[in-house]
C-alpha positions in Angstrom: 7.8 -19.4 -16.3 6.3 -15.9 -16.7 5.5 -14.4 -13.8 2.4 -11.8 -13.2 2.8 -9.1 -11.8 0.5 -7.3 -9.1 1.3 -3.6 -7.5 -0.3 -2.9 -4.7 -0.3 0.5 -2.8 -1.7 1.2 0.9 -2.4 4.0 3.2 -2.3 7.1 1.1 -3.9 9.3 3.6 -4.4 12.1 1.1 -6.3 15.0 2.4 -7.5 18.2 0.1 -5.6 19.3 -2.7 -2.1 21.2 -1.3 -2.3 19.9 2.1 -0.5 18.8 4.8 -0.2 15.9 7.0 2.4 15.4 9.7 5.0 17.2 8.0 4.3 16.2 4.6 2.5 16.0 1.3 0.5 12.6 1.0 -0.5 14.2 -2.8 2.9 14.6 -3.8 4.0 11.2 -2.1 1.3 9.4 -4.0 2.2 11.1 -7.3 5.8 10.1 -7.1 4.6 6.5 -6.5 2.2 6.5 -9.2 4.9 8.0 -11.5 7.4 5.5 -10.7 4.8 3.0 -11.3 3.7 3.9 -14.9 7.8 4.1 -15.3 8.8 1.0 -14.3 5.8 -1.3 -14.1 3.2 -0.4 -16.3 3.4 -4.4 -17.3 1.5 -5.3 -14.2 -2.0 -6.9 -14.4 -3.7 -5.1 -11.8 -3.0 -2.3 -8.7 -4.6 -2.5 -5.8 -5.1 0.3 -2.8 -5.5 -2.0 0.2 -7.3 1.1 2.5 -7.0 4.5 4.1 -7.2 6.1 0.7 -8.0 9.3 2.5 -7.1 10.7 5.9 -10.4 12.6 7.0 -12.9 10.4 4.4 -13.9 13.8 3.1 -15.9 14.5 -0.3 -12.4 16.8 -0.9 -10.3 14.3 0.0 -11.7 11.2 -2.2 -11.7 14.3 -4.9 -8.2 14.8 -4.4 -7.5 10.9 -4.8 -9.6 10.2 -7.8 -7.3 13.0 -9.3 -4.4 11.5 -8.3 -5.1 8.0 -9.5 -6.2 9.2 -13.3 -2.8 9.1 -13.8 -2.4 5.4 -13.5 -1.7 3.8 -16.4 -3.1 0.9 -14.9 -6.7 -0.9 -13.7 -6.5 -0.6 -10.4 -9.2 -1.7 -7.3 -9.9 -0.3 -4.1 -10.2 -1.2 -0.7 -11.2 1.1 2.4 -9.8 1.5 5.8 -10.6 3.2 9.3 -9.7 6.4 7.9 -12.3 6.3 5.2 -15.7 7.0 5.4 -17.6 3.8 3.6 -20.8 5.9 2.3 -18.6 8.7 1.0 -16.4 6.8 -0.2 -19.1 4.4 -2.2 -20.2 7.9 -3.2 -17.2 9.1 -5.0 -16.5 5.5 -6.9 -19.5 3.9 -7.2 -18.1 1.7 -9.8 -16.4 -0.5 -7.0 -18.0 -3.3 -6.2 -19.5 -4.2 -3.0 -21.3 -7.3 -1.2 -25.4 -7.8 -0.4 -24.8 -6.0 3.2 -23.3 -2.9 1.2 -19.6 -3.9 2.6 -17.1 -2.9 -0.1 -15.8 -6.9 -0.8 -15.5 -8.6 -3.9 -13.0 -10.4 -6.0 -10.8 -10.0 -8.0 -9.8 -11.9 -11.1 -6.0 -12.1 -12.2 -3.6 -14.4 -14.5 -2.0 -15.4 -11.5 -5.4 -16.2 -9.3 -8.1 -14.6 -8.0 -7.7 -11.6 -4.8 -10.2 -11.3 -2.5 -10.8 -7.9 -1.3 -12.3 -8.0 2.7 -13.9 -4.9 4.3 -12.6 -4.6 7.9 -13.8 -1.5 8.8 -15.7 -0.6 11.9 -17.1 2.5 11.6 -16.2 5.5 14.6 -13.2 3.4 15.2 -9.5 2.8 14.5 -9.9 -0.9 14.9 -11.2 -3.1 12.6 -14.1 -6.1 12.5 -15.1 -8.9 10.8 -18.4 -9.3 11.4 -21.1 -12.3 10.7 -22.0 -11.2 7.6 -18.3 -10.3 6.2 -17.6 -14.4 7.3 -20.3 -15.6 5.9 -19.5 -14.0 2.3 -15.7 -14.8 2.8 -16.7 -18.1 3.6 -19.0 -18.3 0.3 -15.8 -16.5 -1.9 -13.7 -19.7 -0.9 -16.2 -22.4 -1.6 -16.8 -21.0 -5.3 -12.6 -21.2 -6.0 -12.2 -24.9 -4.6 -9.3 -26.2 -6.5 -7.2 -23.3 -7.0 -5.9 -21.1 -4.9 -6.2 -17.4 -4.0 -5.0 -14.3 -2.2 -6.8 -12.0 0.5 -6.1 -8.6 0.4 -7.5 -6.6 3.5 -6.6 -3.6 5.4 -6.3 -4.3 9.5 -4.1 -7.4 10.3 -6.5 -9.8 12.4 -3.5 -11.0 14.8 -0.6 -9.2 17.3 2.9 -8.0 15.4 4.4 -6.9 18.2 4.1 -3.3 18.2 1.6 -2.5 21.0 0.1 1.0 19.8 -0.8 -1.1 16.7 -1.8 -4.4 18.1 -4.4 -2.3 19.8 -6.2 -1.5 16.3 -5.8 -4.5 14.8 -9.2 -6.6 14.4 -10.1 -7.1 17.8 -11.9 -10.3 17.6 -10.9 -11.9 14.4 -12.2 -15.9 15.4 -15.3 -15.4 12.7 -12.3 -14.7 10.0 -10.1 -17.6 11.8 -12.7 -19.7 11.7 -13.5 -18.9 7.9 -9.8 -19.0 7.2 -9.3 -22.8 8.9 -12.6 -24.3 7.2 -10.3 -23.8 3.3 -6.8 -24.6 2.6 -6.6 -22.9 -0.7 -5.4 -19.2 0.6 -1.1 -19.0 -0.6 -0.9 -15.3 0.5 -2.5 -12.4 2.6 -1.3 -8.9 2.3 -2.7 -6.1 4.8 -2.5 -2.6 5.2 -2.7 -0.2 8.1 1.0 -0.7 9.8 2.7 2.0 7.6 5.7 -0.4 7.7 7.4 -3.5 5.9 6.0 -6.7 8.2 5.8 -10.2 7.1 5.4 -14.1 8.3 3.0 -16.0 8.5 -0.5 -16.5 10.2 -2.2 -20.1 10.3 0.3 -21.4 8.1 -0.4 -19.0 5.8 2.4 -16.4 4.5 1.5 -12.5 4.8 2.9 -8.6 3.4 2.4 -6.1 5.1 3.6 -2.8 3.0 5.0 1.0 4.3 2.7 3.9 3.4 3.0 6.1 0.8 2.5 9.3 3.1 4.0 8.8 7.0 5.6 5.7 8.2 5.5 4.2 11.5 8.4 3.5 13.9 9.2 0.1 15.3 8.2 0.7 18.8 7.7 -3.0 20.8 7.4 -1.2 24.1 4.8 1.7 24.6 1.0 1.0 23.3 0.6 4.9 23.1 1.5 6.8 21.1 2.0 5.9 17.5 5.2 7.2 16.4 4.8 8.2 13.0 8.1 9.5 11.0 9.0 10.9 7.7 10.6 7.6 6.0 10.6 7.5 2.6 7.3 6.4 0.9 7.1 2.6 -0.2 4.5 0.2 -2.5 4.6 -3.5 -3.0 5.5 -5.1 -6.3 4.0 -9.3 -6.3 5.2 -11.7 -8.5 3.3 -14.8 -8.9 3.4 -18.0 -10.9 2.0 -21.5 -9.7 4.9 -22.4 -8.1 6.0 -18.9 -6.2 5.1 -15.2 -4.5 7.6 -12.9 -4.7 7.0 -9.7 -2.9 9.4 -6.6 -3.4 8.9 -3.1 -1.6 9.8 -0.1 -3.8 10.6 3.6 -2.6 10.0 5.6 -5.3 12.1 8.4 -3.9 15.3 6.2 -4.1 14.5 5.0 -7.3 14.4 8.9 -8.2 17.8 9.4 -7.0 19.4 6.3 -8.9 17.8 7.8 -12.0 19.9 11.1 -11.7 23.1 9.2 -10.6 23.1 7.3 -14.4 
C-alpha cells in the first residue's frame, strides 16, 4: 500500500533578513531544511508550518519568510503561533484561509485524510487558548468528516509534558477543546508545535508529534519552570507517512543529512 506523505515544519522564528537569534541564523536554518526537502521529498502531498513562523511577528520578518518559503517546491499551509502577530500575519498571506471570527483555522484536504488546522493563539501572551468560538468551529469541522478520520495540526499542546517552563505556556484551560475532542472518535493523530523538541504519546487515547525547531531547540529540563533553556541542536522537521492502516512519523536534521551526503 502506497503511503502519502506529509512534511511538516514548525517554529522557524525567522526574524529580518541576516539576523540573529540566540546564537544563530533561523534564515539559514530554514533554508537548509527547505533544501533538504525539495532534495529528498519533493513527492510529498502537502507541507505544513504548524506556528511561530516569525520571532517578532514583524512586516520584515513575515517578508523574510515568504522569501524563504518561494523556494519550496511544494504547496504548503500555514499555521500561527504566540510569536506571530495574527493581523500582520493575515496581512502578509492573505491567501490563507481563516474561520467567520477571523481565526486562522481551516482544513486541509489530503490523499491520506483531511488536517485540521486550529488557531491557539492568545494574543500578548506565550500561552495559548481555545476559546468558545475556536470549539464551536472545531466541533462543526468534525461533524462534516463523520466516517473518516482526520488529523489536527495545532501549535500549543493543550496538556502537561513534563517540562515545567513549558507546561506553563501550554493552553491553559484546554476543557472547550477536551470537550470537542471527546464528543468525535474519528481524530488518528495530533501533531503540535511550540516545544522545540521531539515529544510524543498520546492524549485521550489519541496518538500525538511534537517536532524540534528549525532555529533553537529546547533542553529537557523536568525540574525548573524558569527559564527556558534553549540550545544550539541541530535543526529538525517531521516527515508523516499515512495509509488507512498506519502513521509513520520520522524527524529529519537536515544538517546530518548534509554531512552523509559529503561522506558518499
Amino acid at each position: 500500500m502506497t503511503a502519502t506523505k506529509i512534511v511538516i515544519v514548525t517554529d522557524t522564528h525567522l526574524i529580518e533578513p541576516d539576523g540573529i537569534l540566540h546564537g544563530l541564523d533561523p534564515r539559514a536554518r530554514l533554508d537548509a531544511c527547505i533544501r533538504d526537502i525539495n532534495t529528498h521529498h519533493g513527492d510529498a502531498a502537502l507541507c505544513l508550518f504548524a506556528g511561530d513562523l516569525t520571532d517578532d511577528g514583524s512586516d520584515a520578518a513575515y517578508e523574510n519568510f515568504h522569501a524563504a518559503i518561494g523556494a519550496l517546491d511544494l504547496p504548503w499551509r500555514l499555521l500561527i503561533g504566540n510569536h506571530d502577530h495574527r493581523e500582520r500575519f493575515r496581512q502578509s498571506f492573505p491567501e490563507t484561509p481563516v474561520d467567520d471570527n477571523g481565526f486562522v483555522q481551516s482544513m486541509a484536504e489530503t490523499p491520506a485524510g483531511a488536517f485540521i488546522l486550529l488557531d491557539t493563539v492568545n494574543p500578548g501572551a506565550h500561552h495559548g487558548a481555545f476559546c468558545e468560538a475556536r470549539a464551536a468551529w472545531l466541533d462543526a469541522a468534525l461533524e462534516r468528516c463523520t466516517g473518516r478520520k482526520v488529523c489536527l495540526i495545532m501549535h500549543h499542546p493543550p496538556f502537561e509534558i513534563g517540562i515545567p517552563s513549558l507546561d506553563r505556556i501550554r493552553i491553559l484551560e484546554p476543557d472547550l477543546l477536551r470537550g470537542v475532542i471527546e464528543n468525535h472518535t474519528n481524530i488518528r493523530h495530533m501533531f503540535m508545535g511550540h516545544v522545540h523538541r521531539p515529544v510524543s504519546g498520546s492524549w485521550l487515547g489519541i496518538p500525538y508529534t511534537m517536532l524540534p525547531a528549525t532555529n533553537h531547540q529546547v533542553v529537557l529540563d523536568l525540574e525548573n519552570e524558569d527559564p527556558i533553556y534553549f540550545s544550539h541542536n541541530h535543526p529538525g522537521y517531521g516527515i508523516v507517512l499515512m495509509d488507512d492502516e498506519r502513521v509513520v512519523v520520522h524527524t529529519q536534521d537536515p544538517m546530518e543529512e548534509a554531512a552523509a551526503d559529503n561522506r558518499r
